[in-house]
C-alpha positions as CSV (number, residue, x, y, z in Angstrom):
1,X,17.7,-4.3,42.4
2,X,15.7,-0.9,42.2
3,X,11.9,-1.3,43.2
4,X,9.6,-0.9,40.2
5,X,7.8,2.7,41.6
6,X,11.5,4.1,41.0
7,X,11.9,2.5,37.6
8,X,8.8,3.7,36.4
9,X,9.0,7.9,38.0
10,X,13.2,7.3,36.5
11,X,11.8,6.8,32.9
12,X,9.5,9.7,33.1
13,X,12.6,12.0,33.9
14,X,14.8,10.7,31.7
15,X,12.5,10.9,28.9
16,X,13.0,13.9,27.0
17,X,9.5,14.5,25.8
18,X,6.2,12.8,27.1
19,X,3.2,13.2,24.7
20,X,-0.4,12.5,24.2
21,X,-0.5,9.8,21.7
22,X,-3.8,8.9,19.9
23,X,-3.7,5.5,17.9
24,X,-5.9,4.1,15.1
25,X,-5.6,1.2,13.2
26,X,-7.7,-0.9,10.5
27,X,-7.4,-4.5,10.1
28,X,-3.8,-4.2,8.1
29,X,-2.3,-2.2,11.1
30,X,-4.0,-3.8,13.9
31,X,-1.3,-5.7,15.3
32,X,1.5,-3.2,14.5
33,X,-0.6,-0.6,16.2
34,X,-1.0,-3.0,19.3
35,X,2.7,-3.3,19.7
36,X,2.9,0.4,19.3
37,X,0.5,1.4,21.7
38,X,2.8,-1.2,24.6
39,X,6.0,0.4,23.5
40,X,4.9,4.5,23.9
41,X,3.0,3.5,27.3
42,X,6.1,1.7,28.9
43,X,8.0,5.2,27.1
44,X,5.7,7.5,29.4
45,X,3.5,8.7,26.9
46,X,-0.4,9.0,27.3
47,X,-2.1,6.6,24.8
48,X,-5.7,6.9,23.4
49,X,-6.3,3.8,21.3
50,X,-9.1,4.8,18.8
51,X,-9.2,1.2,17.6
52,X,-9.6,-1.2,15.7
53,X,-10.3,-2.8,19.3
54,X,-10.4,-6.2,17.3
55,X,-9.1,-8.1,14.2
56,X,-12.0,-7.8,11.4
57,X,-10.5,-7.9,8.0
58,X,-13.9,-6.4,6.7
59,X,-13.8,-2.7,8.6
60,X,-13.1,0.3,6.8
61,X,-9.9,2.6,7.4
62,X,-12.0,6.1,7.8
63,X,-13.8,4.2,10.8
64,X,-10.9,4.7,12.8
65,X,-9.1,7.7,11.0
66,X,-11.5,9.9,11.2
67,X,-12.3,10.3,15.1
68,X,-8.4,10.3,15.1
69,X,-8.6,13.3,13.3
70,X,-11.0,15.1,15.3
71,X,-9.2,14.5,18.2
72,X,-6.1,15.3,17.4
73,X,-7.8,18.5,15.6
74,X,-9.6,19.2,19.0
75,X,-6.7,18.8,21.6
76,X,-5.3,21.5,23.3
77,X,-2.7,20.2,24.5
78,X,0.9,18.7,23.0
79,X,-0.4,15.9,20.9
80,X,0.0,13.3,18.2
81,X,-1.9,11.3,15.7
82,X,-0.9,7.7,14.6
83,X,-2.5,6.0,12.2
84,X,-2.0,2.5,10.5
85,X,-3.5,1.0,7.8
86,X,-1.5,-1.4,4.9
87,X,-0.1,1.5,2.5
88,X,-1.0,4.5,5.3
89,X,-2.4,6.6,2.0
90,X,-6.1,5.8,3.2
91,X,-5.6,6.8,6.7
92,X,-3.8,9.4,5.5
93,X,-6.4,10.9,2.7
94,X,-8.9,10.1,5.7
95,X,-7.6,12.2,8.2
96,X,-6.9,14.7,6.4
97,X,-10.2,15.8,5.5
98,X,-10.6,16.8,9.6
99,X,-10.0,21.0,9.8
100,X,-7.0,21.5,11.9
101,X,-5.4,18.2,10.7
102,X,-2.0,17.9,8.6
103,X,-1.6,14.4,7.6
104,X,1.4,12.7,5.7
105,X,2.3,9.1,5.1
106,X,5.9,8.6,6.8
107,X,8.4,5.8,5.7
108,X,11.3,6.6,7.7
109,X,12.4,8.8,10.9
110,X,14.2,11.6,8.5
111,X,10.9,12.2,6.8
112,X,8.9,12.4,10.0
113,X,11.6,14.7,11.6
114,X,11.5,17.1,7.9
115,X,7.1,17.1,8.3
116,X,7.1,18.0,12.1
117,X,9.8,20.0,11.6
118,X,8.8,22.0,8.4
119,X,4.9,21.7,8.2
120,X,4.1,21.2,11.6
121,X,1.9,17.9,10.7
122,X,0.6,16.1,13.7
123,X,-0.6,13.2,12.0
124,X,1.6,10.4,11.1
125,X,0.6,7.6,8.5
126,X,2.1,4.2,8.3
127,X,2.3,1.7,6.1
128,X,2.1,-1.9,8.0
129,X,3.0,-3.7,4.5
130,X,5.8,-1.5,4.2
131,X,7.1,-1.0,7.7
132,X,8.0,-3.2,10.6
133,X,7.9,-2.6,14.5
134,X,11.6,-1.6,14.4
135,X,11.3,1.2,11.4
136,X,8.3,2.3,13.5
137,X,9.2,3.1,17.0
138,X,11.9,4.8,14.9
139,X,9.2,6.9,13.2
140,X,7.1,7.6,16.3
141,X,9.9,8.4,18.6
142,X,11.5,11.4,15.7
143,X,8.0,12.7,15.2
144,X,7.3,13.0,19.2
145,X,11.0,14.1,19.7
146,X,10.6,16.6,16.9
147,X,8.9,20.4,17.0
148,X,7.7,22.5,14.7
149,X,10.3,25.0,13.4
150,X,8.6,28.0,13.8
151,X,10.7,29.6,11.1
152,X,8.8,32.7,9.3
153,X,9.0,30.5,5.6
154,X,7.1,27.5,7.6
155,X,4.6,29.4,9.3
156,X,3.7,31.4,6.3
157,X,3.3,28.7,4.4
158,X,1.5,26.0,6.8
159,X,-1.0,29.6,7.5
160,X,-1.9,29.6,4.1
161,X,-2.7,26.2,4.2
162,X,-5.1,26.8,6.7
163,X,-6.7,30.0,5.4
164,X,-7.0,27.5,2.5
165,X,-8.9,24.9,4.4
166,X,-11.1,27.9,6.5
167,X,-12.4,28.7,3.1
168,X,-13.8,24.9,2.1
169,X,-15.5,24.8,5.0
């Protein structure tokens, strides 16, 4: 009915929020990331998949977390990390050993919303043994649709985080 040029510039006004998206995956999260990475492009968003670029049951989580991190850490503009491994803890530790990088595993959409919301985290940690494609596009879509409070408690307290982290370094 519509020609595809108008489907495609409709969803970009409709959508509420359009985002840089950076994806990384080990072997547990491969394919869950692969399906991710098709939904948020057909969504609008800007996708930088970080890898796993193929199946290898032998790779190693901080492979991929860790250049997630640093670009996440080094982006300027509105961003988000993703990450997916089998329990999202590793990815998670990983990345957040990058400065500028506030990490959290996330097993439902009310969490993600309460660490976007509260401690301004812009990297997200799934689970793939714990969380399907459904429960993830819920995930992902709360924590892009969700901004950082701003509230003076929050910004105190994600500040002294990061006069905590200036001091390691």
């Amino acid at each position: 009915m519509f020609p595809d040029f108008f489907i495609t510039q409709f969803k970009f006004i409709c959508y509420s929020v359009v985002m840089h998206i950076y994806l990384a995956a080990d072997h547990k999260g491969f394919e869950l990331k692969n399906k991710l990475k098709e939904w948020l492009v057909d969504e609008g968003h800007e996708v930088t998949d970080l890898g796993a670029d193929k199946y290898d049951e032998g790779d190693d989580y901080p492979d991929f977390g860790i250049p997630l991190a640093k670009q996440v850490s080094a982006s300027k503009e509105k961003s988000l990390g993703v990450t997916i491994c089998g329990s999202g803890v590793g990815m998670s530790v990983a990345t957040g050993k990058v400065e500028g990088v506030r990490s959290v595993v996330v097993s439902d959409a009310v969490m993600a919303q309460a660490a976007r919301r509260d401690d301004n985290v812009n990297v997200i940690a799934l689970g793939s043994d714990f969380t399907d494609f459904e429960k993830a596009k819920e995930i992902v879509k709360a924590a892009i649709e969700t901004d950082f409070s701003g509230e003076e408690r929050h910004k105190r307290r994600v500040g002294k985080i990061m006069e905590y982290e200036k001091e390691c370094l």
